[in-house]
N, C-alpha and C positions, 0 to 999 in steps of 0.2 A: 477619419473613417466613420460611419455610422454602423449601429448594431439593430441589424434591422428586424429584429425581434428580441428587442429589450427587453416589454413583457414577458416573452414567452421564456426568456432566462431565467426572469426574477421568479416565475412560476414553478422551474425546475429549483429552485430554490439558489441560485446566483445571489452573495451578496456584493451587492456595489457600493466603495465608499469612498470620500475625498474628503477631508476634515470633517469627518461627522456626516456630511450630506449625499445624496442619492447624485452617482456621477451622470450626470449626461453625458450625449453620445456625443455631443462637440467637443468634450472634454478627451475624448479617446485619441489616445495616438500608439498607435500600436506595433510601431517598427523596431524598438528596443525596448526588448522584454525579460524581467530579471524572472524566471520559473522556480518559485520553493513546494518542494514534491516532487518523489523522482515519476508518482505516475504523470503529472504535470511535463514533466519535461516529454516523458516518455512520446506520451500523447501529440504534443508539439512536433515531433521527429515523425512518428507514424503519419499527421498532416501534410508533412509535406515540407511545413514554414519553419524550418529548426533557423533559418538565416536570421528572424526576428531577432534569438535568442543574443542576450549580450553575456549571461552569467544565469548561475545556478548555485541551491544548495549543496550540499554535502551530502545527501541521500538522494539525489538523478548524479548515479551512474552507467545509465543505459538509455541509448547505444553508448559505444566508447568513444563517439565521438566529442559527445558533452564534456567529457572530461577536462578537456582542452578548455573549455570555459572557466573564466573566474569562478571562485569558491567563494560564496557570502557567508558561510554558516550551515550549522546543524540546522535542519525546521524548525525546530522549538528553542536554538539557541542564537540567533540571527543576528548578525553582526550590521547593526542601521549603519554605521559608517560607511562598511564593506559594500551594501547596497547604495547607497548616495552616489560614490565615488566612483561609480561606472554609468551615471548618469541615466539611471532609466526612462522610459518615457509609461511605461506603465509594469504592473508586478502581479503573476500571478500566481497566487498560494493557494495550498491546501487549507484547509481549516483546519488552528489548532497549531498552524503557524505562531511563533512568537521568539520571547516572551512578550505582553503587551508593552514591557518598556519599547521593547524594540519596534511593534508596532507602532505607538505614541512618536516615537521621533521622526518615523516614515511619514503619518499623516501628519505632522507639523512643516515636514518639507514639501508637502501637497504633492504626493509623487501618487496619482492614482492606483489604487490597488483593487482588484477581483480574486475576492474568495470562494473555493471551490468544494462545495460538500462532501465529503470520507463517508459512504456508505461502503460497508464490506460485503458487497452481494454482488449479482451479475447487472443489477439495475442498476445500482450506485456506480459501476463501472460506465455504462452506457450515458448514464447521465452526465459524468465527468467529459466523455467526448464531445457530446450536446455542447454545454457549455463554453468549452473550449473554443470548438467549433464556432461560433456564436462570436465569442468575444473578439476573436481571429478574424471575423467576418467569412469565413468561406465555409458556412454552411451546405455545399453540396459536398465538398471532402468530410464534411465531418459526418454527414448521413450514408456515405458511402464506408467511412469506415465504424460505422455503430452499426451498419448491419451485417456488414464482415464480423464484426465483433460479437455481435450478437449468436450468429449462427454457430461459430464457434464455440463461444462457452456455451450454449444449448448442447451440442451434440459432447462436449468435455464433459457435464455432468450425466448427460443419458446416459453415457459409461455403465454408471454401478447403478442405474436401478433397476438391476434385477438381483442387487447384492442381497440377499438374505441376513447376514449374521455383520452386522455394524463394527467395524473395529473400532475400540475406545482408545484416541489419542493424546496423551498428554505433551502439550507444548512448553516446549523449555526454553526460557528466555536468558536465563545465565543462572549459575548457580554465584554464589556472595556468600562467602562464610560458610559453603556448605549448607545453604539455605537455597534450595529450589523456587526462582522466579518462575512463576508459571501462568496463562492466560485462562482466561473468564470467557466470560461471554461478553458481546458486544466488541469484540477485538477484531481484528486482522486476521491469526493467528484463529480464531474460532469461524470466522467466515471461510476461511481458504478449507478448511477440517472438513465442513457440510460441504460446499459445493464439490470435494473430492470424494462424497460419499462415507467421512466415518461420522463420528460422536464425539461433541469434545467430553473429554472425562469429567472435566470439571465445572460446574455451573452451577456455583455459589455463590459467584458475584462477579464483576462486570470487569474485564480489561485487564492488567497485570498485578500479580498479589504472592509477595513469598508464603509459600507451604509451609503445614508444618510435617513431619513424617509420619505423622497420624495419618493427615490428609491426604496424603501422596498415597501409600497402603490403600489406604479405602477407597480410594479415583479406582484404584486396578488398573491402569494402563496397559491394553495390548501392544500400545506401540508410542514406542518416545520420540517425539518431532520435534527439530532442532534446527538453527542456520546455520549452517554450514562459514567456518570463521575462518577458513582456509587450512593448510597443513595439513598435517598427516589424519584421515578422517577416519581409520582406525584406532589410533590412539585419542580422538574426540572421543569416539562411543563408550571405548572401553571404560571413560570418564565419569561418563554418564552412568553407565552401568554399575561403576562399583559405588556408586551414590549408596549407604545403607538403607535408603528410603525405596529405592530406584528396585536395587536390590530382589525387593521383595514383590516385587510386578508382576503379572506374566509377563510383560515386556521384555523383562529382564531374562525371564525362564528359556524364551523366546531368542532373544540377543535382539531381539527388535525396534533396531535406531535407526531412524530417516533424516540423515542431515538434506538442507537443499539452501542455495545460495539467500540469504532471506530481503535483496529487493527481488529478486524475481518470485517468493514465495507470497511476499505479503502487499507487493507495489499494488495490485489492484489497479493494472493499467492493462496495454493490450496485449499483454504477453501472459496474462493469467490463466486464457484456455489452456497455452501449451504447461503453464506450474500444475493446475489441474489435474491435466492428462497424467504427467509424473508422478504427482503424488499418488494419484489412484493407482498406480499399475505398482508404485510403493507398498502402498495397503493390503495390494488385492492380487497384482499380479495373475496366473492365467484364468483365475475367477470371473475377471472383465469382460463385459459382453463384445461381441465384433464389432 
């Protein structure tokens, strides 16, 4: 197949690689395709082309029908065997795929690979369809659905801008030792926060970092956001809540815990308008404008 706008990939920031070198489009065969990144898969399914798909990571869970697909691995824990052995004919990842060993053994097998940019905004989602779109060759499905997507998460964030008073959310990644993992800025986790209309609490430094109980107090958190890990989600919050840290929030004053599934929270694929819409009516509830 050819990519008949290669440049204009590489411009969205596409990187293309085959042992070190820039793939050409004669090199593309793009009927079996292993997807690492569940927006990656996601995206594939919303196209149309899920048939390409031979396997998937550990993180595309969605739709249910992936699942049915081999399993090669976490994203960042990638099983190079598990991918070889379903014989792909090209692999498209997220960025941040790996580890590089795992990487190193893929491009030794000359198994072409496209990597796919993680922006956590509503462009870095559109972009990710581009691309797709692109590599797939059926750039009219994929402009058909970036402006579906588009219009979508436009009207998901219009929501709260008439919110006045910002809820400050702190995001909770798992607590370890009674040690609260908690998100920065430059996350997943802080991107989904803004475009539902609050404030991440904490912006001291970038992506995930244990607190300490000092820090947690002084964030103030109006509202504790969590993924939702299945079971009883009463008994999650009440978890949270007796955290001594936690404790001392308003959140806590409040009982104010919003678990939500966390690939549909943080996937950053086409289903982020409707996590949006959620989480705001979480935050804000009948504050929301019509």
């Amino acid at each position: 197949m050819k990519l008949r706008r290669l440049a204009g990939a590489a411009a969205l920031g596409v990187a293309l690689a085959m042992l070190g070198s820039p793939l050409r489009a004669q090199d593309y065969d793009a009927s079996r395709i292993v997807a690492i990144g569940g927006s990656v898969t996601e995206i594939i399914y919303a196209l149309g082309e899920e048939e390409r798909l031979i396997a998937r990571d550990t993180t595309s869970v969605f739709p249910e029908a992936a699942l049915e697909l081999p399993d090669v691995g976490y994203i960042r824990q990638l099983s190079p065997e598990g991918v070889i052995s379903v014989d792909p004919s090209l692999i498209i990842a997220l960025e941040g795929s790996g580890p590089p060993e795992a990487v190193e053994v893929l491009e030794k097998a000359s198994i072409p690979m496209v990597t796919v940019p993680d922006r956590y905004d509503r462009e870095g989602i559109l972009e990710k369809i581009r691309i797709v779109g692109d590599v797939l060759d059926v750039e009219d499905k994929a402009a058909a659905l970036t402006a579906e997507t588009d219009t979508d998460l436009k009207a998901a964030e219009q929501a709260t801008a008439d919110i006045a008073e910002r809820k400050k959310v702190l995001f909770v990644l798992s607590l370890q030792g009674g040690r609260i993992l908690a998100s920065g800025t430059n996350s997943a986790a802080d991107g989904i926060i803004s475009m539902a209309g609050g404030v991440n609490a904490v912006t001291e430094y970038e992506g995930y970092k244990q607190l300490t109980d000092e820090a947690v107090i002084e964030a103030a958190p109006d509202v504790i956001l969590a993924m939702d890990r299945g079971g009883d989600h009463e008994t999650q919050a009440n978890d949270l809540l007796a955290h001594p840290a936690i404790a001392a929030t308003p959140a806590a004053k409040t009982g104010s815990v919003v678990r939500m599934d966390g690939a549909y929270l943080l996937g950053f694929g086409p289903r982020t308008a409707a996590a949006v819409r959620d989480l705001s009516a979480a935050l804000y509830g009948d504050a929301l404008a019509d």
